[in-house]
C-alpha positions in Angstrom: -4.6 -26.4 -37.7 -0.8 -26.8 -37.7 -0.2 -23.3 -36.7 -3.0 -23.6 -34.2 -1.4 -26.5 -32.1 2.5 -24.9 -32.9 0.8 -21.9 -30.9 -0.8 -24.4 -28.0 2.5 -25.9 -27.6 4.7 -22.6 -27.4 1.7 -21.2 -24.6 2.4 -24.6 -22.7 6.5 -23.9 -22.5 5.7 -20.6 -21.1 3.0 -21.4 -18.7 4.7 -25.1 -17.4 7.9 -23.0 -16.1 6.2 -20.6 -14.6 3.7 -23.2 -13.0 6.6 -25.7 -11.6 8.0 -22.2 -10.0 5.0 -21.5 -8.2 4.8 -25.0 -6.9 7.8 -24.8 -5.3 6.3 -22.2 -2.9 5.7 -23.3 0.3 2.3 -21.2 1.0 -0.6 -21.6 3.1 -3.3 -24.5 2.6 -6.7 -22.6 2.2 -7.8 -24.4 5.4 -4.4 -22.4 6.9 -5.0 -19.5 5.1 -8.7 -19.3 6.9 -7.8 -20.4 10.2 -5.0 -17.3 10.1 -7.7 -15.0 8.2 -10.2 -15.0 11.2 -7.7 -15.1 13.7 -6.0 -11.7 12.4 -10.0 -10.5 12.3 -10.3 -11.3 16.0 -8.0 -9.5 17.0 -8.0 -6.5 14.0 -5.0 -7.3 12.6 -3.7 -6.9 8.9 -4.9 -7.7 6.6 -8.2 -8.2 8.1 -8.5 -4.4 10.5 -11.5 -2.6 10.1 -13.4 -5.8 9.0 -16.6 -7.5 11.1 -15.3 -11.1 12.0 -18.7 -11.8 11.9 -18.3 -10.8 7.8 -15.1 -12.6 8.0 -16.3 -16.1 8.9 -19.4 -15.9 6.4 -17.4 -15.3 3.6 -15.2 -17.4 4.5 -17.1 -20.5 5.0 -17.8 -19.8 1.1 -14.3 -20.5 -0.2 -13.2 -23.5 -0.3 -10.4 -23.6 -2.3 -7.3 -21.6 -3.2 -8.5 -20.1 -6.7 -8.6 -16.6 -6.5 -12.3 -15.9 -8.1 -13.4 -18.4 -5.8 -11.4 -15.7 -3.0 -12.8 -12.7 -4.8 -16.7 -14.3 -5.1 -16.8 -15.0 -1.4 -16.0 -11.6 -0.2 -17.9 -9.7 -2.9 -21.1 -11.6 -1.7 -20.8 -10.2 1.6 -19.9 -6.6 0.1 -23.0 -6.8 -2.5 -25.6 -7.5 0.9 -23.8 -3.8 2.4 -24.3 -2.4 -0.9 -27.8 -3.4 -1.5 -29.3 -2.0 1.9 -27.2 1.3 1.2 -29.4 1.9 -2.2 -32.6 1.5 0.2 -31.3 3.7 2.9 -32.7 6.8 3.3 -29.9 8.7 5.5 -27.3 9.8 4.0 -25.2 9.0 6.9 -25.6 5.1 7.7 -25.9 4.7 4.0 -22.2 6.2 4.0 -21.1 3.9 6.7 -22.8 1.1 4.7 -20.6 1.6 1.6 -17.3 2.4 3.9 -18.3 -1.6 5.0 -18.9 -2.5 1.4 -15.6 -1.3 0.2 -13.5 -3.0 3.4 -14.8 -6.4 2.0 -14.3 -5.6 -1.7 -11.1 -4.5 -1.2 -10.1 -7.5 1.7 -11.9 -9.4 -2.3 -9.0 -8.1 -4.3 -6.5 -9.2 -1.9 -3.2 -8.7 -2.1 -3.3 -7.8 -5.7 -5.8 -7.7 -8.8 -4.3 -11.2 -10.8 -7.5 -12.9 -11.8 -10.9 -11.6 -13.8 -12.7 -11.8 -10.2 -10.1 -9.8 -8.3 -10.2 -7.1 -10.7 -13.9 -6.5 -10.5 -13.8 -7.0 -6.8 -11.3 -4.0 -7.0 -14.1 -1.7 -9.3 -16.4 -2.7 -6.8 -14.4 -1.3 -3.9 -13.8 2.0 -6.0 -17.3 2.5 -6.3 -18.4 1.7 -2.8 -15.3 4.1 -1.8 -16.7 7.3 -4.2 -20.3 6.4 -2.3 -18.8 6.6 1.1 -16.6 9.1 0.6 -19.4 11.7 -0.5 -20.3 12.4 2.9 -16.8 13.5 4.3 -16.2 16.9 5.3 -13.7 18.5 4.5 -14.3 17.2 1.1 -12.2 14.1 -0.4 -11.5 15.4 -4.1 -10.8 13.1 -7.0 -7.5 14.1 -8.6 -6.3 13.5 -12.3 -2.7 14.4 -12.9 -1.8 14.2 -17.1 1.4 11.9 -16.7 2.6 10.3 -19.4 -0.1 10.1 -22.0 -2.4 8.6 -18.8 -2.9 10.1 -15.5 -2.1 9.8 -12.0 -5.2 9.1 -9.6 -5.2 10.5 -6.1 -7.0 11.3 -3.2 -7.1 15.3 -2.1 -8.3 16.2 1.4 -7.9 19.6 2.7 -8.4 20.9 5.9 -10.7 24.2 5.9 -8.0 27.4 5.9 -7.9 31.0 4.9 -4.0 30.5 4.5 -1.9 27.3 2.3 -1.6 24.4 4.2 1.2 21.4 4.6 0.4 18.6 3.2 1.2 14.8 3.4 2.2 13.3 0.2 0.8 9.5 1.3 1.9 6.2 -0.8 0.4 2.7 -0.8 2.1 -0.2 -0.2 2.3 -3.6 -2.0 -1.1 -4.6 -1.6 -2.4 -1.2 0.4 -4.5 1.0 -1.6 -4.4 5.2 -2.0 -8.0 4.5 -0.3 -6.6 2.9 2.7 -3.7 5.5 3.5 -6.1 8.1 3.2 -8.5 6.6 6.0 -5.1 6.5 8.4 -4.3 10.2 7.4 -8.1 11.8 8.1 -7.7 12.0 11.8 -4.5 14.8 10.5 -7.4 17.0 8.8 -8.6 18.4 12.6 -5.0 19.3 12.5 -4.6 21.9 9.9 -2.5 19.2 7.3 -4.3 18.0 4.4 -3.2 14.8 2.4 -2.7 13.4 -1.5 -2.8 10.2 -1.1 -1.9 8.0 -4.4 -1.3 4.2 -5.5 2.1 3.2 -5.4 3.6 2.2 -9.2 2.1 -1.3 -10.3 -0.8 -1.1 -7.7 -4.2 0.1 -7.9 -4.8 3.2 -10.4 -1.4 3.7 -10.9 -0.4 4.7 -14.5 2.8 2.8 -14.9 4.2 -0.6 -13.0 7.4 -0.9 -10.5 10.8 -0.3 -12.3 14.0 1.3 -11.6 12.6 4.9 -12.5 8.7 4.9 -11.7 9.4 7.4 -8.9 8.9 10.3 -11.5 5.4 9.5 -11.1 5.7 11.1 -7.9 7.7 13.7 -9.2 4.9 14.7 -11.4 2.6 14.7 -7.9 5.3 16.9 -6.5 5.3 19.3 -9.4 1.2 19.7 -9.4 0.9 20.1 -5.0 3.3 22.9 -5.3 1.8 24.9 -7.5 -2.4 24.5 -5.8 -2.5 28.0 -4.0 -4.2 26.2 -1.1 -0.9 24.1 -0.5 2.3 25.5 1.4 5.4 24.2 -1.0 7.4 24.7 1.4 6.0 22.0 4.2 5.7 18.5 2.0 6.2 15.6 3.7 6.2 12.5 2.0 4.7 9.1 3.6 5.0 6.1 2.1 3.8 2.6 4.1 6.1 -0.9 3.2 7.0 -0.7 -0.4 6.0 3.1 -0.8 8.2 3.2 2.2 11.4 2.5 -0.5 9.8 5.1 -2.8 9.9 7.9 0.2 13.0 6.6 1.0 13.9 7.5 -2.8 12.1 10.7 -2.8 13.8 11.9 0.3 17.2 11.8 -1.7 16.2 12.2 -5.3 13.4 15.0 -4.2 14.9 16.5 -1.3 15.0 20.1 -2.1 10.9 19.4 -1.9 10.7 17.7 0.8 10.7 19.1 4.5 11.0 15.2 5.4 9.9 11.8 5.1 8.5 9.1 6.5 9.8 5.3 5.8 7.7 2.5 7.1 10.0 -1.0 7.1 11.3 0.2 3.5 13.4 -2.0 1.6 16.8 -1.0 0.7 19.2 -3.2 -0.5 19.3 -6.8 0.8 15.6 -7.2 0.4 15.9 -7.0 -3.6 18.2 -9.7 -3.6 17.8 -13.0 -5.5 18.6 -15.2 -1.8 16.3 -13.4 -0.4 13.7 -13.3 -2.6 14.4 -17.4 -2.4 14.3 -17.8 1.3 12.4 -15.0 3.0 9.6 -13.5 0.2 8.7 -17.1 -1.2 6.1 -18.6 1.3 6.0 -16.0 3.6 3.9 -16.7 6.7 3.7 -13.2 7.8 1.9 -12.3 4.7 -1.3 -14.3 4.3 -0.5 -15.6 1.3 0.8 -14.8 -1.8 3.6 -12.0 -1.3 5.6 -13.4 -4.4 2.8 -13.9 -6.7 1.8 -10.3 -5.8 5.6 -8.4 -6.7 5.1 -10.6 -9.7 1.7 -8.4 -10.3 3.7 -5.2 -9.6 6.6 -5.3 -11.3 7.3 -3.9 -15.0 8.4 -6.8 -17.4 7.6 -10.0 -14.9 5.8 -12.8 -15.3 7.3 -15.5 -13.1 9.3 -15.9 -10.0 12.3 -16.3 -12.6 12.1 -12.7 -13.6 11.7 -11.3 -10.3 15.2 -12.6 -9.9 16.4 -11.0 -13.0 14.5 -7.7 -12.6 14.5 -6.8 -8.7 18.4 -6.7 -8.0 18.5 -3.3 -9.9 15.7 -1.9 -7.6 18.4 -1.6 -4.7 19.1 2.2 -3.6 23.1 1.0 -2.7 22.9 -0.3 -6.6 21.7 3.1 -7.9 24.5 4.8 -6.0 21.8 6.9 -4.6 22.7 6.3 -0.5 25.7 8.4 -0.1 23.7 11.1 -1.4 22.1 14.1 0.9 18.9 13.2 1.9 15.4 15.0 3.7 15.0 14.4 7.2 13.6 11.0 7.8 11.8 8.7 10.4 11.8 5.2 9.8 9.6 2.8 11.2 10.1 -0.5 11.6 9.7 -3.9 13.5 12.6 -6.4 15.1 11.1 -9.1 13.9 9.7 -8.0 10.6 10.2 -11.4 8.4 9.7 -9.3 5.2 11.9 -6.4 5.0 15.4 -7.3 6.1 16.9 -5.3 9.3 20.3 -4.9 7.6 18.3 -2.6 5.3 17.1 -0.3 7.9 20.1 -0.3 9.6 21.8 0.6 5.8 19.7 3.5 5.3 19.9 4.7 9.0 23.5 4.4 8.4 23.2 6.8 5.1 23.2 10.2 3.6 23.9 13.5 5.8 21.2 14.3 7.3 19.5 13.0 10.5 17.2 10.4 11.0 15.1 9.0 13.8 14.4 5.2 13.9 11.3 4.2 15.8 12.0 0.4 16.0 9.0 -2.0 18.0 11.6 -4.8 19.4 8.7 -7.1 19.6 6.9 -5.9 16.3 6.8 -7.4 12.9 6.4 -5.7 9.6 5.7 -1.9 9.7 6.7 -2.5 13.6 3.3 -3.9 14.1 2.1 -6.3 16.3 -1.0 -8.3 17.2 -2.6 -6.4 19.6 -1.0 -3.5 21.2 0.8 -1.5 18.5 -1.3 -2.1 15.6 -1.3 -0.1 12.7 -3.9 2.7 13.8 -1.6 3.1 16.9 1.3 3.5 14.7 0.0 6.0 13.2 -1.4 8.3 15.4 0.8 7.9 18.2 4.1 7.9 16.5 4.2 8.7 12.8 1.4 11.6 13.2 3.2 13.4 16.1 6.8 13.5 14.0 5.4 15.1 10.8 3.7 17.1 12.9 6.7 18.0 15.0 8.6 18.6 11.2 5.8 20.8 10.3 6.1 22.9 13.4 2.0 22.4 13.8 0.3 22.2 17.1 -1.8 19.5 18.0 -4.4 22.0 19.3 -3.6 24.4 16.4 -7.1 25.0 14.6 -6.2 27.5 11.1 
């Protein structure tokens, strides 16, 4: 019994820390948090694009607090009533459209990150809702495994019909994005003659290992399998990554250059953003998120529990602390927002400012993170009107080019 309650007391000095840190976080009341939620739904806006608000208010007016299985329940019981009329439908077709639904509000159940037993079967949910939607595509979406490591990579292969290799987009997640959310940006680039792998980001989703000074040799391992698939060109990769797979492109464009014909860099942190202040002022509370952007690198990151070993852990993270920016780098584009509250300017303006090669800096003076706004330039706009034409444009494709 002794040992029992020595072990109660030593769980209670880790967990009492760790709480008090949490506390000090100024986030969104749940009342906030879904006054915000259907507002963003109104209007498609992250996180909520792509969702019914209709959807959005029902499962909403079933949370009423901020425990996230209490989050992950309401959500998944709008899901389940997509899921259950796509088992009864007939065509193959709405059923498909059914489960694309089904997977939107399992994965908006998951959201931002997998931290609780209701979160992480609100993320199997959307996996499986994804494989029954995705059946129907055409060209095929192909479930990759990649040995890495003892486990394996994950990721999403979409190529477009061709009697000669192909370029492809190598597309990373984001913090709380998912390798099934950059794929649906990237399908309208099929039509084009460019196919896609599309992948997790390190800590996220299926990803085989969590965020840490190295974890980019994941992608290296991506990298070496897409060059040697007869159907790809290795000599036309771009790599794509959105937010905080925007740092890991940014890395890849240096570390991987001879690879790469370029990247893409959307808001990516650099330097500044890693630091402990910042972390402090800017990541903790963040009203541009939702809610939760701290608790979710938390989720991410290799070796943290608490708030407390974020500031330990993501100092080392920085590309000017890994000596890496006065390397040569691939061609870039960045894209990025004036008034993006979580990625700091001074790191786009650092890495615009780095390495030898050119770069092109699509900034929206009104826009926030990833340069998007409410209405106007939202995140499908984004992409198909600015980052689609430039790898395009780097791959020396056509827009009316049909191999």
């Amino acid at each position: 019994m002794e040992l029992r309650y020595k072990k109660i007391a030593l769980y209670l000095l880790l967990i009492i820390p760790h709480f008090c840190t949490w506390a000090q976080s100024p986030e969104r009341t749940i009342d906030e948090i879904k006054v915000e939620a259907q507002l963003r739904a109104e209007k498609g806006a992250y996180p909520m694009g792509g969702l019914d608000p209709l959807d959005v208010s029902q499962a909403l007016t079933l949370i009423k607090t901020r425990d996230r299985d209490e989050w992950a329940s309401g959500w998944s019981y709008v899901a389940q009533k997509y899921t259950d009329r796509a088992k009864l439908v007939d065509n193959q077709t709405e059923a498909a459209l059914l489960y694309k639904r089904a997977w939107r509000l399992y994965y908006t159940a998951q959201w931002p990150v997998p931290n609780s037993l209701g979160k992480v079967q609100a993320y199997e949910n959307a996996l499986k809702s994804y494989a029954q939607y995705s059946k129907t595509l055409n060209p095929a979406l192909t479930v990759i495994q990649i040995p890495f490591e003892g486990k394996s990579i994950t990721g999403y292969l979409r190529l477009p019909k061709s009697s000669k290799p192909v370029p492809i987009i190598l597309a990373i997640s984001g913090l709380d994005s998912r390798k099934e959310t950059v794929a649906e940006s990237y399908n309208q680039i099929l039509e084009l003659g460019v196919g896609y792998f599309a992948v997790d980001g390190p800590g996220t989703g299926q990803a085989p290992i969590k965020v840490s000074p190295n974890a980019e040799r994941m992608f290296s391992t991506v990298l070496d399998y897409l060059q040697k698939l007869p159907q790809i060109d290795p000599n036309r990769i771009i790599v794509s990554g959105v937010s905080f797979g925007g740092y890991w492109s940014s890395k890849l464009a240096i570390v991987e250059r001879s690879r790469l014909l370029g990247a893409v860099s959307q808001s990516p942190p650099i330097d500044e953003f890693f630091s402990v202040d910042f972390l402090q002022t800017k990541t903790l509370g963040n009203k541009e998120y939702l809610f939760d952007l701290a608790p979710a690198f938390v989720n991410v990151f290799e070796g943290a529990n608490s708030i407390d070993d974020l500031k330990r852990i993501m100092p080392a993270m920085s590309l000017k602390a890994q000596g890496l920016l006065s390397k040569p780098t691939a061609p870039t584009l960045v894209v990025a927002g004036a008034k993006d509250t979580q990625v700091p300017l001074s790191d786009i303006e650092l890495l615009m400012q780095s390495g030898d090669s050119p770069k092109e800096l699509w900034l929206n003076p009104k826009g926030g993170h990833l340069g998007r706004e409410m209405k106007g330039w939202t995140d499908p706009v984004i992409f198909s009107k600015v980052i689609i034409p430039w790898e395009l444009r780097m791959l020396e494709v056509s827009k009316v080019t049909n191999p």
